[in-house]
OpenMM code with the backbone's topology and positions (N, CA, C; nanometers):
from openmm import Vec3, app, unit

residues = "UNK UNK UNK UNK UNK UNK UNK UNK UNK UNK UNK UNK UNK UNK UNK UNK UNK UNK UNK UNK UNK UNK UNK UNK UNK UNK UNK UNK UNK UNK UNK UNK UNK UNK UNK UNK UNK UNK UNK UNK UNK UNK UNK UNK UNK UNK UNK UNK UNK UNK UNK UNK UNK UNK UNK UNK UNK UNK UNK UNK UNK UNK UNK UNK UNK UNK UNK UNK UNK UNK UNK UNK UNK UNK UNK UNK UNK UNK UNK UNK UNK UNK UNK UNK UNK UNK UNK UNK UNK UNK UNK UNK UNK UNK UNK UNK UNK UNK UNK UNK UNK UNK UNK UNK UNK UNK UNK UNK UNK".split()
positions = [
    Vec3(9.5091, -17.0594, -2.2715),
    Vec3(9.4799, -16.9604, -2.3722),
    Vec3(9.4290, -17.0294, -2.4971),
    Vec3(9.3502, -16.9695, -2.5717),
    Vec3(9.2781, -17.0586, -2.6616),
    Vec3(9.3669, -17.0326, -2.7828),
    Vec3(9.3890, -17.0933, -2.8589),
    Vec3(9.4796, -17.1564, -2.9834),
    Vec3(9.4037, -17.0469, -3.0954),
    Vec3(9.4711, -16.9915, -3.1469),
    Vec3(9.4405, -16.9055, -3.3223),
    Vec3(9.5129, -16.9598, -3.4142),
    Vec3(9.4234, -17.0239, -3.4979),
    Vec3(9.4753, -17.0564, -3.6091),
    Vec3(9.4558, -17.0147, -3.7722),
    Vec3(9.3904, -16.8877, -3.7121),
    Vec3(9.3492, -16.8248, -3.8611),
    Vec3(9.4867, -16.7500, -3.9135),
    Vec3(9.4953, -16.7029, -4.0471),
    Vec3(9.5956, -16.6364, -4.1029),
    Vec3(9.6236, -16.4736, -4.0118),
    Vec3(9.7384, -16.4056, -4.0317),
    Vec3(9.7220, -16.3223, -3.9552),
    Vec3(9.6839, -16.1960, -4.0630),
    Vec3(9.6480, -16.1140, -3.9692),
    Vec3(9.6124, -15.9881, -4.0535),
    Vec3(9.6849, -15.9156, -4.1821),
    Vec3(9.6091, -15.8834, -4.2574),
    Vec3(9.7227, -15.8269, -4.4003),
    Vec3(9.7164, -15.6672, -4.4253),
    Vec3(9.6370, -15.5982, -4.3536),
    Vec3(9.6436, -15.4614, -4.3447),
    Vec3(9.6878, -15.4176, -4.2491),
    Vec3(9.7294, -15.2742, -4.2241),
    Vec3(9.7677, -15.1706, -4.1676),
    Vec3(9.6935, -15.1367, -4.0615),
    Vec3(9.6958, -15.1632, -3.9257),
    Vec3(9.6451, -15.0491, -3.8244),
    Vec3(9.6701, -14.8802, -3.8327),
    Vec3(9.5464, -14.8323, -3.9022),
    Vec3(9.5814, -14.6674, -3.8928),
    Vec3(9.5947, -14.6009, -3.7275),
    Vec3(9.7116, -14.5665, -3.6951),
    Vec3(9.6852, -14.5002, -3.5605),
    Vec3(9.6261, -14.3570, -3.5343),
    Vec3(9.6241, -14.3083, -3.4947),
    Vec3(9.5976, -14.1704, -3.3975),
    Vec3(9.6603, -14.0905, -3.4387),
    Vec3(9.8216, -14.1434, -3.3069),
    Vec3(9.9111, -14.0581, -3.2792),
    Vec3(10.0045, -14.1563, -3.3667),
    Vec3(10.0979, -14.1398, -3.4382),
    Vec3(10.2181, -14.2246, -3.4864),
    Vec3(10.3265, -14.1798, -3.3870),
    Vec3(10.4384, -14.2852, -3.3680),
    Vec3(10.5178, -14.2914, -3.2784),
    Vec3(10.6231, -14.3911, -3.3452),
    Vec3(10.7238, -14.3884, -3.3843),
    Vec3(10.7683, -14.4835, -3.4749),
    Vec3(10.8810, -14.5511, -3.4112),
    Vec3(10.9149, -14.7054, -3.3979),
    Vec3(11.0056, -14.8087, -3.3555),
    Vec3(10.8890, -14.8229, -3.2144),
    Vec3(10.7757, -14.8860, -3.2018),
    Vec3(10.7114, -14.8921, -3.1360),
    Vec3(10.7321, -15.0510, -3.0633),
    Vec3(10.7441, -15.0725, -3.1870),
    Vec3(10.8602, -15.2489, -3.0914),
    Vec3(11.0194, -15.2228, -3.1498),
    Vec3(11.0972, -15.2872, -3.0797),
    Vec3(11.2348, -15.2586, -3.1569),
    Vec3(11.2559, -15.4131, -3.1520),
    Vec3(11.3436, -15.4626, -3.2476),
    Vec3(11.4178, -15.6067, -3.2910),
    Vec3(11.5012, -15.5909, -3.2109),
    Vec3(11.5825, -15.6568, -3.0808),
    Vec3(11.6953, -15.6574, -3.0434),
    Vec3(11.7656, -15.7943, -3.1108),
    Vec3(11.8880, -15.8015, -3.0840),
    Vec3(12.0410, -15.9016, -3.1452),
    Vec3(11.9532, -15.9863, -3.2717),
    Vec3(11.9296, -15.8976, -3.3656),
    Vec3(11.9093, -15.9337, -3.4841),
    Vec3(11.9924, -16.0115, -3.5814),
    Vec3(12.0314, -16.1332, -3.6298),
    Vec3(12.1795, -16.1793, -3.6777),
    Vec3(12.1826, -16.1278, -3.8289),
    Vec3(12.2190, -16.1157, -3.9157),
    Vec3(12.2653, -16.0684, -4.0727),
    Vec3(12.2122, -16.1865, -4.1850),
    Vec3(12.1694, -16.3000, -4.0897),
    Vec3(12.1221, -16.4405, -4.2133),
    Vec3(12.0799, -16.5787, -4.1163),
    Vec3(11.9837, -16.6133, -4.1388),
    Vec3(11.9146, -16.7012, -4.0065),
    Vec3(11.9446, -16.8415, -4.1498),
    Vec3(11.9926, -16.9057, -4.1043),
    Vec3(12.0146, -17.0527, -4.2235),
    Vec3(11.8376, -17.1096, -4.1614),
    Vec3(11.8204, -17.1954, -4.3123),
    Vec3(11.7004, -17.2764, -4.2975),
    Vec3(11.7303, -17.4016, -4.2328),
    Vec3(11.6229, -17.4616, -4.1544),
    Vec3(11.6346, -17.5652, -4.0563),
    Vec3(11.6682, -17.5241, -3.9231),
    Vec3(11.7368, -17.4015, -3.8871),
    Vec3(11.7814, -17.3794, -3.7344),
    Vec3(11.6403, -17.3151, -3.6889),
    Vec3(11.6888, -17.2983, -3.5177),
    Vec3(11.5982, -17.2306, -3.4923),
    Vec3(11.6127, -17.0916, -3.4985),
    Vec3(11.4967, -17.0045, -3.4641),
    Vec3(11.5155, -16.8326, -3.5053),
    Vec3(11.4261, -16.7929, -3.3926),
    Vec3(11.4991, -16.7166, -3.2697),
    Vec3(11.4328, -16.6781, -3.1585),
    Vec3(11.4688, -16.5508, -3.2336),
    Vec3(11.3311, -16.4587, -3.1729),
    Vec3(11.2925, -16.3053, -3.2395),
    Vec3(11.2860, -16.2436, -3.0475),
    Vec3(11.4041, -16.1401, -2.9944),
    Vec3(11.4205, -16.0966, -2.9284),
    Vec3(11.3724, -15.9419, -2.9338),
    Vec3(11.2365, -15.9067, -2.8845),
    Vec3(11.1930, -15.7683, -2.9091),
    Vec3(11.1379, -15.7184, -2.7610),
    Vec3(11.1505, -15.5225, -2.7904),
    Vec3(11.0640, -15.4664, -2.7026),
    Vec3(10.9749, -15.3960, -2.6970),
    Vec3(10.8778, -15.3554, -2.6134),
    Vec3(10.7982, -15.3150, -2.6776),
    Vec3(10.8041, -15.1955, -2.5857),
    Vec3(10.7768, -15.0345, -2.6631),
    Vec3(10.8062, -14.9317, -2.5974),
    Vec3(10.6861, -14.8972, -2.5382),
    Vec3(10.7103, -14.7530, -2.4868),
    Vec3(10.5966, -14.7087, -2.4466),
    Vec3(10.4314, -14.6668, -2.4828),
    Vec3(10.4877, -14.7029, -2.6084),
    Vec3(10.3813, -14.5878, -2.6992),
    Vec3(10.3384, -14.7184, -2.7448),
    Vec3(10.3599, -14.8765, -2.7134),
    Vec3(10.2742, -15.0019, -2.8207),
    Vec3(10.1685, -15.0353, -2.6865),
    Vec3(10.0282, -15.0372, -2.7189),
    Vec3(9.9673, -15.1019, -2.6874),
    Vec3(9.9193, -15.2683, -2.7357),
    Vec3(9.9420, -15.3600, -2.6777),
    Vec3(9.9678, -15.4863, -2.7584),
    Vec3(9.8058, -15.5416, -2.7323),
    Vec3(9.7727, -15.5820, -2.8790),
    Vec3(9.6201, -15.6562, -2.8846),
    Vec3(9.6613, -15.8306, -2.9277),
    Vec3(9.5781, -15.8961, -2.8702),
    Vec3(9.5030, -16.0408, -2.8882),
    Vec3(9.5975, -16.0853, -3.0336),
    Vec3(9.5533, -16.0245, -3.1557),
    Vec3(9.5779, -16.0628, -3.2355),
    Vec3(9.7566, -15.9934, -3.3005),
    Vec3(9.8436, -15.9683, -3.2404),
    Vec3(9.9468, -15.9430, -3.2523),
    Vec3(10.0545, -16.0682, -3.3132),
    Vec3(10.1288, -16.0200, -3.3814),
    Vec3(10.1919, -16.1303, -3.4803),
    Vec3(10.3182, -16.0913, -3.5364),
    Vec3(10.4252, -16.1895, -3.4854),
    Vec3(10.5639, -16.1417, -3.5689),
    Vec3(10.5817, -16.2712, -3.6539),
    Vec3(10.5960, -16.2186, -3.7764),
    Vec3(10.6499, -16.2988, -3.9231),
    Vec3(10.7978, -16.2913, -3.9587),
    Vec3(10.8034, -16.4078, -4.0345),
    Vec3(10.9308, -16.4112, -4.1252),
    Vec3(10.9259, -16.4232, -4.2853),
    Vec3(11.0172, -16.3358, -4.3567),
    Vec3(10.9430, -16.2686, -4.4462),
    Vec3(11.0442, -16.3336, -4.5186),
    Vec3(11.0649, -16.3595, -4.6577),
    Vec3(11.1276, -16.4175, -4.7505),
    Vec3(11.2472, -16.3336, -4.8203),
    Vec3(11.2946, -16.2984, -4.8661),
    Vec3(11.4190, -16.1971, -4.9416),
    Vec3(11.2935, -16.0899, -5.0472),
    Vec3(11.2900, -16.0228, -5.0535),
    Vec3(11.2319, -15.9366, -5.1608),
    Vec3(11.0508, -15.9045, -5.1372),
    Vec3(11.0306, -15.9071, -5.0308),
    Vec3(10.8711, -15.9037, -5.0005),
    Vec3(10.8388, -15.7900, -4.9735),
    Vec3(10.7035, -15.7736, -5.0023),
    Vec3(10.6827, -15.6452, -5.0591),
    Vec3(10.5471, -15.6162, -5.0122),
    Vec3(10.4629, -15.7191, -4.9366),
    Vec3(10.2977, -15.6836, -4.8242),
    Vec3(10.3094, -15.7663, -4.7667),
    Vec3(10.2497, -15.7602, -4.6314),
    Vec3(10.2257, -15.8480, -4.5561),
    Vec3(10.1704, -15.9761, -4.5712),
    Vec3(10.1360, -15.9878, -4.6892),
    Vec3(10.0965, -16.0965, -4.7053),
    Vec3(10.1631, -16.2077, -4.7502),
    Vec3(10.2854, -16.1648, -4.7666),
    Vec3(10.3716, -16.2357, -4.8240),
    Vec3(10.4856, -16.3054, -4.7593),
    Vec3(10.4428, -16.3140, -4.6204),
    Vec3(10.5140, -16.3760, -4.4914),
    Vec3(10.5457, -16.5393, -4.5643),
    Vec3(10.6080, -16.5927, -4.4770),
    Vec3(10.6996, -16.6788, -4.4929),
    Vec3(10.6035, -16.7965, -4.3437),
    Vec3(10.6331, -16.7543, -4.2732),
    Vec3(10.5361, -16.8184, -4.1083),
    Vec3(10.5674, -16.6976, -4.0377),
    Vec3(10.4377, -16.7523, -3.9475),
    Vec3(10.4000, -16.6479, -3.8612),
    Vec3(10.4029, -16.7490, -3.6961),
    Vec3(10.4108, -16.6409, -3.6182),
    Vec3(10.3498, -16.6443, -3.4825),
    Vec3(10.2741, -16.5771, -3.4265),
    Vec3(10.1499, -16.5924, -3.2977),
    Vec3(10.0994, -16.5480, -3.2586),
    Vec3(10.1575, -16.4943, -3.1425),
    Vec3(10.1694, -16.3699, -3.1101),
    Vec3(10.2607, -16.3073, -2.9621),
    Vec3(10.1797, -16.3660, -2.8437),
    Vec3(10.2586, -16.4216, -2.7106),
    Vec3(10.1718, -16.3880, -2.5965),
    Vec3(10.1239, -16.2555, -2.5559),
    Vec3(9.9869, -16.1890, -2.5108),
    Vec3(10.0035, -16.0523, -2.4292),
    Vec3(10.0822, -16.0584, -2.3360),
    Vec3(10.1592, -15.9911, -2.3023),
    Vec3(10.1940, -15.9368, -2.1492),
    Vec3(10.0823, -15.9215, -2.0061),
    Vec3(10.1354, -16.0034, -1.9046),
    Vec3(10.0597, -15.9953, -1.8404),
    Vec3(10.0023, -15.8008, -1.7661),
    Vec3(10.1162, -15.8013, -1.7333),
    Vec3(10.1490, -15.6491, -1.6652),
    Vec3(10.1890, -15.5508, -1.8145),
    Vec3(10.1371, -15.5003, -1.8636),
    Vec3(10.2167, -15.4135, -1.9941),
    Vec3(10.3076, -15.2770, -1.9191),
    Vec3(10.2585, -15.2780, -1.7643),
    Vec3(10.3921, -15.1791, -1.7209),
    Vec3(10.4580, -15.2182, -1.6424),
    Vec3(10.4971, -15.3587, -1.6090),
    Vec3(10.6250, -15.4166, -1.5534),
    Vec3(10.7409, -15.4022, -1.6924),
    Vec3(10.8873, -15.4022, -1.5912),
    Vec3(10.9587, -15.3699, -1.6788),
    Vec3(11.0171, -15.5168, -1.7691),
    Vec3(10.9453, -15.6449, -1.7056),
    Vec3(10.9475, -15.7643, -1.7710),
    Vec3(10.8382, -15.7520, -1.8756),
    Vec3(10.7368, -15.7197, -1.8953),
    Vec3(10.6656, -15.7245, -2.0022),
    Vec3(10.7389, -15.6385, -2.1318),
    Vec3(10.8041, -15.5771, -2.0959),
    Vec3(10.8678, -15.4505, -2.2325),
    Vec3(10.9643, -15.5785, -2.3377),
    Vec3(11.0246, -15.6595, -2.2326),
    Vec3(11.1535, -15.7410, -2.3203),
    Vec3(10.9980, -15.8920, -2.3114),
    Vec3(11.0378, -15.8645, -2.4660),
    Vec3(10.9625, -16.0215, -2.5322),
    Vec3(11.0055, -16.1271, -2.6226),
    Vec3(11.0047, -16.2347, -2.6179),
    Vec3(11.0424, -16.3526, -2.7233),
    Vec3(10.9948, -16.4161, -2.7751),
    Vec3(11.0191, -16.4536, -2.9207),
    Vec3(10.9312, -16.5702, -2.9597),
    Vec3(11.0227, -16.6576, -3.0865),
    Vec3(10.9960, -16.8191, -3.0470),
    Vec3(11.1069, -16.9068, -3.1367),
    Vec3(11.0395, -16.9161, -3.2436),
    Vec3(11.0721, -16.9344, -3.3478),
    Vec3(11.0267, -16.9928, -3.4315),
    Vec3(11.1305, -17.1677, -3.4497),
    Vec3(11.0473, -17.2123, -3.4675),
    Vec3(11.1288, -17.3766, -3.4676),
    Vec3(11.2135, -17.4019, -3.5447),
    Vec3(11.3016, -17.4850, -3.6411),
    Vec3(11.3477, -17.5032, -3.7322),
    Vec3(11.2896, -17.5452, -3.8267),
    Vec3(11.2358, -17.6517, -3.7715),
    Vec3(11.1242, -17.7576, -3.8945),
    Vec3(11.0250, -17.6739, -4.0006),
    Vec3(11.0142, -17.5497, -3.8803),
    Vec3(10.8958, -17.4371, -3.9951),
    Vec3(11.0128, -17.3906, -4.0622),
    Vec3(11.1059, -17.3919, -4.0857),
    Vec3(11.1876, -17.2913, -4.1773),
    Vec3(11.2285, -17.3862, -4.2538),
    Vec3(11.2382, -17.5052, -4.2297),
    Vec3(11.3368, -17.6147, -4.3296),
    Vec3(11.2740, -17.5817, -4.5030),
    Vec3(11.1924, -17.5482, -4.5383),
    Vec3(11.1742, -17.5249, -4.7138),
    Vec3(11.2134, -17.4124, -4.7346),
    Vec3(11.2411, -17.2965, -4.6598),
    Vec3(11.2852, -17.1965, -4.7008),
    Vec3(11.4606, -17.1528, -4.7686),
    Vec3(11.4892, -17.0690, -4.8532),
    Vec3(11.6092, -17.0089, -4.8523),
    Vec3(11.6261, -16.9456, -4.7631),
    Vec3(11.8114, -16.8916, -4.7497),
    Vec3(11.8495, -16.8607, -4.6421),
    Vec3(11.7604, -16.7382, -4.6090),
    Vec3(11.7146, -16.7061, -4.4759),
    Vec3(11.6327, -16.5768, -4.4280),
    Vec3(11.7489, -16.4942, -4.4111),
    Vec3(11.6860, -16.3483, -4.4879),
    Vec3(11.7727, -16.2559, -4.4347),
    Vec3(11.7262, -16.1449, -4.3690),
    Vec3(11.7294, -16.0524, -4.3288),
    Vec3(11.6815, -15.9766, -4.2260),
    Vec3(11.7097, -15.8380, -4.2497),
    Vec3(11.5924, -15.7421, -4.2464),
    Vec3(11.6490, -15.6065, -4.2964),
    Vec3(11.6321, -15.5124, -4.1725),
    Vec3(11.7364, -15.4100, -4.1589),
    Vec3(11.7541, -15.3232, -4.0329),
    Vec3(11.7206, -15.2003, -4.1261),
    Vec3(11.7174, -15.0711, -4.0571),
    Vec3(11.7426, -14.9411, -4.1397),
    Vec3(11.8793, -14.9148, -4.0590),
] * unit.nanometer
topology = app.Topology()
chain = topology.addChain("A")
for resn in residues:
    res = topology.addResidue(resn, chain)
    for name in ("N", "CA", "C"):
        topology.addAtom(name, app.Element.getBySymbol(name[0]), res)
């Protein structure tokens, strides 16, 4: 797969139809310390169609646009998007990318 290394997107996909919790965060922890690692355990429902340029960030305490990520990753696609292995997805983030940061904290509704 070919490597992206551009910044990731800073606007809004306007949809269609809205459908809301279209990925969900599963075992989210309350405070990720800097230097560990931070695996991001998500799914993706029925209603997400996943594109090329898809991207989960880590966002700093008090952020307020997307642009204001902390690091990013680029998602793999799913091979099958209707196997029931493509719905559950992961992605680490390392430690070493977090080591300058304060503690990450994580917001649920």
């Amino acid at each position: 797969m070919e490597e992206i290394t551009e910044d990731p997107p800073t606007s809004a996909i306007l949809l269609d139809h809205c459908h809301f919790s279209q990925v969900i965060f599963n075992s989210v922890e309350k405070f990720y310390v800097p230097g560990g690692d931070v695996t991001c355990y998500y799914t993706l429902t029925q209603h997400f169609l996943p594109r090329r340029k898809d991207w989960i960030g880590i966002f700093r305490v008090g952020w307020k646009t997307t642009r204001e990520y902390y690091t990013f990753m680029w998602v793999t696609l799913p091979v099958d998007i209707n196997s029931e292995s493509a719905k559950q997805q992961e992605v680490q983030f390392k430690g070493e990318e977090n080591a300058g940061s304060k503690v990450l904290k994580t917001v649920s509704s």
